[in-house]
Structures are given as C-alpha cells and as structure tokens.
C-alpha positions in Angstrom: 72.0 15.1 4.6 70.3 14.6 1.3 67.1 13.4 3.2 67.3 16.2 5.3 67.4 19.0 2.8 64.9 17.0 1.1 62.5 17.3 3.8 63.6 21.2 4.5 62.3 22.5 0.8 59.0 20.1 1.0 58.7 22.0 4.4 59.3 25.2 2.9 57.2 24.6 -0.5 54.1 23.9 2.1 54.7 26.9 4.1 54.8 28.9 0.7 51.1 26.9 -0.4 49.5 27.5 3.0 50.7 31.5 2.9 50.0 31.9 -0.2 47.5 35.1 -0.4 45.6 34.2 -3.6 44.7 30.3 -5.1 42.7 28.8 -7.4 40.5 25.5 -7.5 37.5 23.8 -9.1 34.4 22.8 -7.9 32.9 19.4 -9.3 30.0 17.1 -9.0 31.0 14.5 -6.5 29.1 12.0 -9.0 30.6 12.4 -12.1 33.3 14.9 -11.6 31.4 17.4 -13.8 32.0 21.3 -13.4 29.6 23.0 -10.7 29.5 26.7 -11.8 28.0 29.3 -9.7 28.6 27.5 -6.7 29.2 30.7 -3.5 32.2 30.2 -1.6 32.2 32.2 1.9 35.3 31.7 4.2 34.6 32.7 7.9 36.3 36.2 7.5 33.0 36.6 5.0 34.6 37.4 2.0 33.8 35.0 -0.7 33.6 34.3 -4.4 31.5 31.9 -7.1 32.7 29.4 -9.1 32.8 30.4 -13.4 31.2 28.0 -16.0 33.9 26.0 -16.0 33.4 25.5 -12.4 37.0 27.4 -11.3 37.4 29.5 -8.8 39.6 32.0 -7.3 39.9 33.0 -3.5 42.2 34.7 -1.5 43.1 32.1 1.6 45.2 34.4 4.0 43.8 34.4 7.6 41.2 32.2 6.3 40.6 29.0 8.5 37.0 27.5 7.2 35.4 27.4 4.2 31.7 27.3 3.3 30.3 26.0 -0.3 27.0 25.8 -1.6 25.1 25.3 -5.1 21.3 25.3 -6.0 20.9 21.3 -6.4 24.2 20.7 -4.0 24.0 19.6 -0.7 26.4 22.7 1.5 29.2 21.8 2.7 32.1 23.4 5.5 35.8 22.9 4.5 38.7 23.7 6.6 41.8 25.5 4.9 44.5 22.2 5.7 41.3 20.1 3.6 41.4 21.9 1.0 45.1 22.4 0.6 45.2 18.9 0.8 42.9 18.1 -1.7 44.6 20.1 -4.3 42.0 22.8 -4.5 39.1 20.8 -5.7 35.9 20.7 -3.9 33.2 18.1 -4.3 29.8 18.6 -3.8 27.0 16.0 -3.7 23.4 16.5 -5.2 20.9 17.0 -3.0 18.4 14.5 -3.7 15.1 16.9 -2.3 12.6 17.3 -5.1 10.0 19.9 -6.3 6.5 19.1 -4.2 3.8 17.7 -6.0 1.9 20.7 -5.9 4.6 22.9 -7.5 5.2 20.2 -10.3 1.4 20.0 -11.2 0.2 24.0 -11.2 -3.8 24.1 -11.9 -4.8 25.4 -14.9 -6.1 29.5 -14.6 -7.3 31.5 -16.6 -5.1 34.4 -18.3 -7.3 37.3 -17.2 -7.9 36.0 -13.4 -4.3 35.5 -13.2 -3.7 39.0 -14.2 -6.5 40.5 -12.4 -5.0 38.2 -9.2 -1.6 39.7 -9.9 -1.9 42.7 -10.3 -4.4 43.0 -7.0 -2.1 41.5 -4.5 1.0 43.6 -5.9 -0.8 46.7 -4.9 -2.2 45.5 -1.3 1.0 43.6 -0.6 3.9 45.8 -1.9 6.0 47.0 1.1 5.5 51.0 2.2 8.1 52.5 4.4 8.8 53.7 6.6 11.7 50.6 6.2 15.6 49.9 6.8 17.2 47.8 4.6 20.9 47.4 3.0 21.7 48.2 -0.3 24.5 46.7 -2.8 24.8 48.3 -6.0 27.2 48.5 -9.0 27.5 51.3 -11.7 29.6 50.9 -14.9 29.9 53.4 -18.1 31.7 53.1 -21.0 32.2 56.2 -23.6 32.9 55.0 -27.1 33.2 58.2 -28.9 33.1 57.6 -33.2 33.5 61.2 -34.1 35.1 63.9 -31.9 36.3 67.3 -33.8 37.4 70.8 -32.9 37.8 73.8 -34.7 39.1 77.0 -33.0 38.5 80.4 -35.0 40.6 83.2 -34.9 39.8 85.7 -32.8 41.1 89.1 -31.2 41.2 87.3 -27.5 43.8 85.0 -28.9 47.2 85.6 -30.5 48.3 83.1 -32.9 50.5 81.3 -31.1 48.2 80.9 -28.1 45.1 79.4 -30.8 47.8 77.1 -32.6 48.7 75.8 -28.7 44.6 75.6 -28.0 44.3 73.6 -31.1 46.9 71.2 -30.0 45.7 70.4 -26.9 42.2 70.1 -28.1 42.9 67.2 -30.3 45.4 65.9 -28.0 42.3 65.8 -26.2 40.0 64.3 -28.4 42.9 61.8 -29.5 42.8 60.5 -25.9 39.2 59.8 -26.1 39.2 58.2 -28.8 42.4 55.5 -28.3 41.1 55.0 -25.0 37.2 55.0 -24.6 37.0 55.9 -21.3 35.7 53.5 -18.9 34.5 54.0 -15.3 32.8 51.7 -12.4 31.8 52.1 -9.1 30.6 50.2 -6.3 29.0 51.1 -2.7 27.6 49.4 -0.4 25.1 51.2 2.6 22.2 51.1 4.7 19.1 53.0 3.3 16.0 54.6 5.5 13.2 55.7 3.8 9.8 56.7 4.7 7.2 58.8 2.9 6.4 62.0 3.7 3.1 64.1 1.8 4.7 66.8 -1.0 2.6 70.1 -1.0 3.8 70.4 -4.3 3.5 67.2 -6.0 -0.3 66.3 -3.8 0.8 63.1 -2.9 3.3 61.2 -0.5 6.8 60.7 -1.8 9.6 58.7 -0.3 12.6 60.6 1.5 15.3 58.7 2.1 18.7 58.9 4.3 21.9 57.3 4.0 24.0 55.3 6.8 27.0 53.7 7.0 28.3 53.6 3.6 31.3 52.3 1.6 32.3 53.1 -1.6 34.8 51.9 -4.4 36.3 53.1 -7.3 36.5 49.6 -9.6 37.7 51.0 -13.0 38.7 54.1 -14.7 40.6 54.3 -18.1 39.8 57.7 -18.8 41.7 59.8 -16.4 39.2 61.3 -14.9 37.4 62.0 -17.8 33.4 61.6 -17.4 30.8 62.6 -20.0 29.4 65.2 -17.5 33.0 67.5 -17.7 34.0 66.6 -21.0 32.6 70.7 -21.9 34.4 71.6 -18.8 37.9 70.4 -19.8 37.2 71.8 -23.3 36.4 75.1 -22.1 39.2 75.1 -19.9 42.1 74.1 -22.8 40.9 77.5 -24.2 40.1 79.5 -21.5 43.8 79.1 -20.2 45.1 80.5 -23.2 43.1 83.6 -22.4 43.8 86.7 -20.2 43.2 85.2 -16.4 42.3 88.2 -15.0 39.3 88.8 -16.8 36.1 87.3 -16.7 34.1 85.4 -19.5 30.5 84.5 -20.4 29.8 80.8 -22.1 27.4 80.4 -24.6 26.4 77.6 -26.6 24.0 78.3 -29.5 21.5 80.5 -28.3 22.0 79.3 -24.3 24.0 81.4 -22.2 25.9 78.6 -19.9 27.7 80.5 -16.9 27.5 84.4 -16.9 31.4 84.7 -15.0 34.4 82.6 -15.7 37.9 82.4 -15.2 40.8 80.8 -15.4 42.2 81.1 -11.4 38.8 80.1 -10.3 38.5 77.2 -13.1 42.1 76.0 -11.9 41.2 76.0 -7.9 38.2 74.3 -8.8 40.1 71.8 -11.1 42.7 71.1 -8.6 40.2 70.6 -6.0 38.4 67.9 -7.9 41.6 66.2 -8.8 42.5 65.6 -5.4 39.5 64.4 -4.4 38.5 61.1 -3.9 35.3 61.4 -2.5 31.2 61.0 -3.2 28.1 62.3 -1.9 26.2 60.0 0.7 23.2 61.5 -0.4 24.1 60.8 -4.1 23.9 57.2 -3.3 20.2 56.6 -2.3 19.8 56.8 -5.8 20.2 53.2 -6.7 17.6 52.0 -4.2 15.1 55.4 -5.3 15.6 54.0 -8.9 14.9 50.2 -8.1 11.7 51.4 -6.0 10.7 53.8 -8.8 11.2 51.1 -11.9 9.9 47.4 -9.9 6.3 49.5 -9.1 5.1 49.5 -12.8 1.6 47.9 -11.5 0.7 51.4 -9.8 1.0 53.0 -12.9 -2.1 53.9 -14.9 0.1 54.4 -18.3 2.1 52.8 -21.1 4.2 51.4 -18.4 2.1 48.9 -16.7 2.9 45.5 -18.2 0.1 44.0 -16.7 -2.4 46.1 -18.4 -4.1 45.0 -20.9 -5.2 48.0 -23.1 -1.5 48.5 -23.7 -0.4 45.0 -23.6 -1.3 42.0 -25.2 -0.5 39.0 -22.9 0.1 35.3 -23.0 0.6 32.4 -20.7 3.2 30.4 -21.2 4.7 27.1 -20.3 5.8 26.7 -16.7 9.1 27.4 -15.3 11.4 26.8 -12.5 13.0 28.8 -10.6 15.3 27.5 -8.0 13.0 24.8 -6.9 9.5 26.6 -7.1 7.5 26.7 -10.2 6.0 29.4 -11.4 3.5 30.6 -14.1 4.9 32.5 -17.4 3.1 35.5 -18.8 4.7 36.8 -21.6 3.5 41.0 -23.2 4.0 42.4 -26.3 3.1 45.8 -27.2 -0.3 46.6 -27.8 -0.4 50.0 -28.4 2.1 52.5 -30.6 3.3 54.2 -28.0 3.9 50.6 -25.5 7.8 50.1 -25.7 8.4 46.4 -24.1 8.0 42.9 -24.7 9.0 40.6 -21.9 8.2 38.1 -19.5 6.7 38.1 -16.3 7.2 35.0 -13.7 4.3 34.4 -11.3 4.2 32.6 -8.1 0.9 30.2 -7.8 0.5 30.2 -4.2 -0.2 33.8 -3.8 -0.3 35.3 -7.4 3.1 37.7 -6.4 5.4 38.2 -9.4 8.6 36.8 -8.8 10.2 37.7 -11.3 10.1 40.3 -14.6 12.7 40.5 -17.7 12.0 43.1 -20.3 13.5 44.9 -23.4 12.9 47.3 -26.0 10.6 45.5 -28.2 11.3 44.9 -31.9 11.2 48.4 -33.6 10.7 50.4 -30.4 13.2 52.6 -28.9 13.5 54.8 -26.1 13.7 59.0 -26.3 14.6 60.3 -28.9 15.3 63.5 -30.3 16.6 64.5 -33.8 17.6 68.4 -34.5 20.6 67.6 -36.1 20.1 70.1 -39.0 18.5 72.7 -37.2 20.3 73.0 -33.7 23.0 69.9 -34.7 21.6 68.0 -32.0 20.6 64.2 -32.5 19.5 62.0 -29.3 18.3 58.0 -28.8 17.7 55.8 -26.3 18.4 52.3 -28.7 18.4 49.5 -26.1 17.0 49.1 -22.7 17.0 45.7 -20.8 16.0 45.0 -17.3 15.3 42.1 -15.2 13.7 42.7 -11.5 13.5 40.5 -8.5 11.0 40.5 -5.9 11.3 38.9 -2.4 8.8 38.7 1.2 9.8 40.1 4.1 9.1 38.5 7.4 5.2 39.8 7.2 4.9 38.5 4.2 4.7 41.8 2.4 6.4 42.1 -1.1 9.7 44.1 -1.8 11.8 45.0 -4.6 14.8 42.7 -4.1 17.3 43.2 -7.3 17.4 44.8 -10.5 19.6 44.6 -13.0 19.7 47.6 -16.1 21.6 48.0 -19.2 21.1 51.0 -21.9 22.7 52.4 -24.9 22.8 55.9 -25.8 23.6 56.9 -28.9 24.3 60.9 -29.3 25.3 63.6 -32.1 26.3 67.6 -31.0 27.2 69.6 -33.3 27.4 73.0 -31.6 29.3 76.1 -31.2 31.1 77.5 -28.1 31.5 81.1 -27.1 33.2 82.7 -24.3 33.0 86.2 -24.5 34.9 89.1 -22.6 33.1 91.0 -19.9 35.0 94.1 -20.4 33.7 93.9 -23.9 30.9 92.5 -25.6 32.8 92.8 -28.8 35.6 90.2 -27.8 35.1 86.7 -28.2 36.3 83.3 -29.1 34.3 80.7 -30.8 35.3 77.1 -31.3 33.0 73.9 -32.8 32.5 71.1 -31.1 31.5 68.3 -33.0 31.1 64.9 -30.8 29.2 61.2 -31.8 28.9 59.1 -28.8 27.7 55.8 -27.9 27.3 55.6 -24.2 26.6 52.2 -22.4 25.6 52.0 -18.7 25.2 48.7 -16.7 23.7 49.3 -13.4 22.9 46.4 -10.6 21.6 47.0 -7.1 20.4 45.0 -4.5 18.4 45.1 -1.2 18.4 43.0 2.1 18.0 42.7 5.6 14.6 44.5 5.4 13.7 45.7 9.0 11.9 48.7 11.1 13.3 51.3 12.4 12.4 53.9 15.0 10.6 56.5 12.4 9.7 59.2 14.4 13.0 60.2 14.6 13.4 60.7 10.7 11.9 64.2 9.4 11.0 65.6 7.0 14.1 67.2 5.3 13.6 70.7 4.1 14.8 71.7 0.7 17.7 73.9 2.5 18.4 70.4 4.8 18.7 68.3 1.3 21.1 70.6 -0.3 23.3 70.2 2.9 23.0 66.5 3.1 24.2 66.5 -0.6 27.3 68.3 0.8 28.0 65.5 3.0 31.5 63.5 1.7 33.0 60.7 2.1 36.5 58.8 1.2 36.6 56.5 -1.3 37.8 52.7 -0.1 41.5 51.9 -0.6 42.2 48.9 -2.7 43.0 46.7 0.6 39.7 47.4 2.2 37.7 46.4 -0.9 39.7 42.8 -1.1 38.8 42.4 2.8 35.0 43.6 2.2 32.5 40.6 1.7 30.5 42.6 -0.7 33.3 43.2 -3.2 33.6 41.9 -7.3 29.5 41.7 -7.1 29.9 39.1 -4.3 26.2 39.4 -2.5 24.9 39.6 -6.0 26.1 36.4 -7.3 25.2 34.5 -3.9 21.3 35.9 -4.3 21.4 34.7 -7.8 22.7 31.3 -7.5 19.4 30.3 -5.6 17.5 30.8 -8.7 19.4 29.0 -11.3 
C-alpha cells in the first residue's frame, strides 16, 4: 500500500512538472559548465526567450513539444520537452570549433580617407530604395519624472468659493499622483510595412509613403493611469472646467496663445469617456518607427552637420579591429569638428565591400541637443541633454543595403512656468486664471527592427492624398489581450534579442 501511494504522488508530482505553464533553467558550456547568456531559445509553437548573464532562463512549456537553442560560438541544438524535464532544466551546449578565415583575421592596411571615400560611395549606390515590404518590430517606453509640479488657482467671478477650494484640491491631488508615481508607459507592435516613394510638389523631391498591414499591438506598462505628457493640460483644464457652468462655452489661453476658441464641460466629458474606454491605436500612427529608422540610419545623404562621415564636420580616426559575430571589421571613430557637430562615436566597417555594419553614437562631451531657455521672459526652459543611438545595417538578397535595427534613448529635461485662462463666451469680462508651474525630466527608449525584406506588387499602392492620409490616420485597431502577447513569438523584445545574439 505504502509502495503504492508512493508511486501515486511521484506520478502526480510529474504530471504537475510536465503541466506546469511557466519553468526555469540554465544554459551552460558543455566544457566547463560555465554560464552561456544570450543564448535564443525557440519552442516549435515559435515563442521563445534568451538566456540572462547568469545564463538562466525562463520559458513557458505548455503545448510545447521541441525545443531549439542556439548561441554565437555554440554549436545549435533541438531538445524535446520529456529531455529537458529530465535533465532538470539545464541545457548544454558545445563550442563550435569554426574559426574566423584568414582573410578576416588579417584585414590589409587602408588608408583613412580611401576608406571613407569607399564608404561613403557604396552607401549611397547600394542603400535599398523602395518601393519594398518588410516586417517591422518595435518597442516604445517613457517615463515622466516630474521634480516640481505646482498649481495656483485665483479667485475669480466664474467660481464660488467652495467650487475653487474643491479645484484646488483636486489639482494637487493631481499633481501628488505625479509625483509619487512617475508615470510610466510602454508599448509594443508588431506589422508589416510598404513603402515606396512618390515625387512631393511641395517639397521638389521624392518622399517615401508608406502603408500599414497586419498589425499587432501591446500595451506593456502603464503606472500612470492614463496619464501621458501629451494630456497632462487636458486633465488640468478639465479639474477646473468642471467646476464651471457646463452650459456655457470657454476660450483657453495660455500666455499670449489662444489654445481652443470653444470648450465645455459635456463635450470635454464625452470626449473623456470616449478615450477611457478605448483601447485602441492608429495603424497609420505606427509606420512611424520604420519612417524614423529610415530617416536617422541615412546620415551619408546628408550634406550637413549630420553626416558622420564627413570630414569638414568630423575629425576621424581608425581604430583597432573588431569582431563582430565572427567577421572582422574596420573601426572609425568621429569627434566633432565643428561648433555646431554634436556626436562622437564609432563607426564599424565591413572590408569586403566598404558597407558600414554598424554605427554607435552620443552626444559628445559638452554638446547637447535643442535647446531653448525663456524661463524669465515667457517661463519656458527646454534641453535635449542626452541622445544615444546605435544602428544596424543588413543585405538583402540583391545585395543591396538596409537599415536593419536601431536602438534610441533621450532625456528631456523641461521647465513651464505659464498661466492658464479660460474665459466665458458670454462675456469677455469673466474668467479664471490658474499657474501652472511643471519641471520634467522625460526619458524615452525606443527599439525597432526590420526583416523579411521582399517586393511587392507596387502598382497597386498610390499615391495617398492628403484627404486619404487624414482617413487612414482614422483607422483603429484593438489593443492585444495579455494572453495573445504570451502566445506571440515577438513578445518581451523576443526577435530583438535573437538578431543581437549573432553579433556578440
């Protein structure tokens, strides 16, 4: 009986392993049992995940039958779920003995001016024009840390004691929120792009139009309610505007800017409850990650301060050799030359073909971004204080040159000091005024990336008229649910961390 029951709970504590929705393991060098970190793990259903720098992992086995596991350096390997239940979780991986050719190991010396001339020469012929298809990943996060945020209310005619003493409340209520919580807010999507240049009248030159298919998006983090720093004025016009007669009709002004010439309260609160139940984006909204990549990766076209490979606004320098993944490339590194050059960085070169493969930059030291400082005279201050970004290029299959991956990070720093108006249509002579008084730092992490580069039948895509693009921006769609994202194989920067991994 004993044995018997014995053998019932091992039953039943290996029923509970090989259901369990959610394990974790370790990934080591078959060798010498070190850690392997940023090793990809796909299962069959194509979800997957990486190993940290401690080489653990976590992965979510239900339905899951194989197992696939590779690592730069690793020979690949296919597991089967009962394997690696049996083996306790840990996966062993064995080095894979293929070296760098001799010709990679052993670049020829070249001269820094041919090799910038070379470069920047075959970026231009080689870059890839559209019209193209391609599939783009990207990831958006924010984070508001607000260091100052004060209201004052005035008294006014419009508002009876008791109604400003409630405003006043709910305004630092308000700004209370803010500060305890710093809002927080992430998104990720996941599409497939067209684009394909069309000439602009207006601008005298061609200009890429794009159009958005089959698209995903998720909502990954927000701590803020709701809260963004595009309707923060919104919601503080609305605390007071509710304590205001809602039949009547009010013009905002801020300063000397007149802001909306008719508001009121039942509009402001159908449009409010309309947001809140909302949980949708605009397609159109989302070509914006690839429009950026494009727009940022094709600094050799430019003529200006922003062309790293130019030398009357850089001074360049050629560095020791580096690897990447298992090709070697040549190192250029730029400084600014000139006062109004911003970066210093690196650029990584590829030897066979002079192609950059790779380019890291920053603000360089005692350089900033924009920046604006009218804090005395309209109590408005503005910088741009850091600014780091780090680009990938790939080939397609005709060898021409894309924009693979870019990764973006920048810190804002703001000051408003500036007053609010609303002011009574009936009379010109009633009005409220309240102070806003707001210092921000605002930090943005952005990461996109492009694949599965093909053509596409282009003479079905038109020009879209300016009426056409206002329409396509009105186009919606639903947010993921939590349960889709886990099934996704894009999801927690997945596709990101599997492109990487060949390159460290």
């Amino acid at each position: 009986m004993i044995k018997k029951l014995l053998y019932a709970t091992l039953l039943f504590l290996n029923i509970i392993v090989i259901n369990s929705q959610t394990i974790s393991g370790k990934v080591i060098n078959q060798n010498n049992s070190n850690s392997i970190e940023k090793a990809a793990l796909l299962t069959d259903l194509k979800s997957g995940t990486t190993s940290d720098e401690t080489g653990t992992y976590t992965l979510n086995l239900s339905k899951v039958k194989t197992l696939t596991v590779s690592c730069l350096g690793y020979q690949s390997k296919i597991i089967t779920k009962k394997q690696l239940i049996n083996n306790h979780y840990i996966i062993n991986l064995l080095e894979d003995v293929n070296q760098l050719d001799e010709f990679q190991l052993n670049l020829t010396k070249v001269t820094l001016d041919s090799l910038l001339i070379k470069t920047a020469t075959n970026m231009k012929e080689n870059y890839l024009s559209s019209p193209v298809k391609q599939d783009v990943y990207a990831i958006e996060n924010q984070n508001l840390d607000f260091k100052k945020l004060e209201f004052e209310l005035n008294a006014s005619s419009l508002l009876s004691r008791k109604k400003r003493k409630l405003a006043e409340k709910e305004l630092m209520q308000f700004a209370d929120n803010l500060q305890e919580k710093n809002p927080a807010f992430g998104t990720e999507f996941k599409a497939t792009v067209l684009n394909k240049k069309f000439y602009s009248e207006e601008r005298k030159k061609e200009v890429d139009s794009y159009k958005v298919e089959a698209i995903q998006g998720f909502k990954k983090l927000d701590i803020g309610n709701g809260v963004t720093l595009e309707n923060i004025t919104q919601r503080l016009q609305n605390i007071v505007l509710k304590q205001l007669n809602s039949k009547n009709t009010y013009k905002v002004k801020s300063g000397l800017f007149k802001l909306e010439d008719s508001l009121s309260m039942a509009e402001t609160t159908r449009v409010a409850d309309s947001i809140a139940k909302d949980n949708t984006f605009s397609d159109y909204n989302q070509s914006y990650p690839l429009r950026n990549l494009k727009y940022t990766s094709v600094f050799f076209n430019a003529s200006t301060e922003k062309n790293f490979l130019d030398q009357k606004y850089y001074e360049h320098q050629l560095e020791e050799n580096e690897i990447l993944g298992t090709k070697k490339y040549y190192v250029v590194s730029f400084t600014p030359n000139k006062s109004k050059s911003k970066y210093s960085g690196k650029m990584y070169i590829d030897p066979t073909d002079f192609f950059i493969k790779k380019i890291k930059y920053t603000y360089a030291d005692g350089k900033r971004g924009q920046h604006l400082n009218l804090k005395f005279l309209l109590g408005i201050k503005f910088s741009e204080n850091e600014h780091n970004v780090t680009i990938f290029y790939e080939k397609d299959k005709d060898e021409k040159i894309y924009s693979s991956y870019i990764k973006e990070s920048k810190t804002n720093y703001a000051y408003i000091d500036r007053p609010i108006k609303f002011i009574e249509n009936a009379d010109e002579r009633n009005k409220v005024k309240f102070n806003i008084k707001v210092e921000i730092n605002v930090k943005e992490d952005r990461e996109t990336y492009v694949n599965n580069i093909r053509n596409f039948d282009s003479d079905s895509f038109k020009k879209k008229t300016k009426e056409e693009i206002k329409e396509a921006y009105k186009k919606r769609t639903l947010f993921m649910t939590s349960e889709a994202y886990d099934a996704s194989n894009w999801k927690d920067k997945t596709l990101i961390h599997q492109y990487l991994a060949q390159y460290n």
